[in-house]
C-alpha positions in Angstrom: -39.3 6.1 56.1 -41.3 3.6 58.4 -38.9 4.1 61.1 -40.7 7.1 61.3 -44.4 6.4 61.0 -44.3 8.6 57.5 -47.6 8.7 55.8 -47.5 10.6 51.9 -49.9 13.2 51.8 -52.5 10.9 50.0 -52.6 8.4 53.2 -52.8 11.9 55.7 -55.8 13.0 53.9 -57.0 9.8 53.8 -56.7 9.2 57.9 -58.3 12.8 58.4 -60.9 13.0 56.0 -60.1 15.4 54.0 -58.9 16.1 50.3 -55.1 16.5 49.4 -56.1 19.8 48.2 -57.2 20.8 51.5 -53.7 19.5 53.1 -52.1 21.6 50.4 -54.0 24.4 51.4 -53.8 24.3 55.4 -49.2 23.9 54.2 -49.3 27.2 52.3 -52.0 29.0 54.8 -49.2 27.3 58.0 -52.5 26.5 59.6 -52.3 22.6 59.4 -50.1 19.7 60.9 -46.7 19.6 61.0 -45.2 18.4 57.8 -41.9 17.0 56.5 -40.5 17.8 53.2 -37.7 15.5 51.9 -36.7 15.2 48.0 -39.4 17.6 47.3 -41.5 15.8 48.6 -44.5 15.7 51.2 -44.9 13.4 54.3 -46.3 13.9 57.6 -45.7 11.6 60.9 -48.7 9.4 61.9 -48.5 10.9 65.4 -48.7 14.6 64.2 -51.7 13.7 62.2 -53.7 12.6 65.4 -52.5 15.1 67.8 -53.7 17.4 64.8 -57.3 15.7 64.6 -57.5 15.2 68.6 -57.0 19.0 69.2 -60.1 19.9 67.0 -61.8 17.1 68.3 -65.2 18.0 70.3 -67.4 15.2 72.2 -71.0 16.4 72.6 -72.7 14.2 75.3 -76.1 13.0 74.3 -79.6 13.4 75.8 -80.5 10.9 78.6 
């Protein structure tokens, strides 16, 4: 699995700041990262978790 990068579900939510129950949500909706299944189980690469975040990223600049 590290060969990979593989992070559970827990440690995704974690990195993005979210609840698992909102990963679970965005899987069944198809409207959150890409997402591996393997023995029934849930794990998403580190690198599709920051593409994910950096594509709904927005930088405001601030006053001067």
């Amino acid at each position: 699995m590290s060969c990979l990068n593989l992070l559970t579900a827990k440690q995704a939510a974690t990195q993005m700041g979210v609840a698992v129950t909102t990963l679970a949500t965005w899987r069944s909706r198809g409207n959150g990262p890409v997402y591996l299944k393997r023995g029934g189980k849930v794990f998403y690469r580190a690198s599709d978790i920051e593409a994910f975040v950096a594509a709904r990223t927005t930088e405001h600049g601030g006053a001067q």
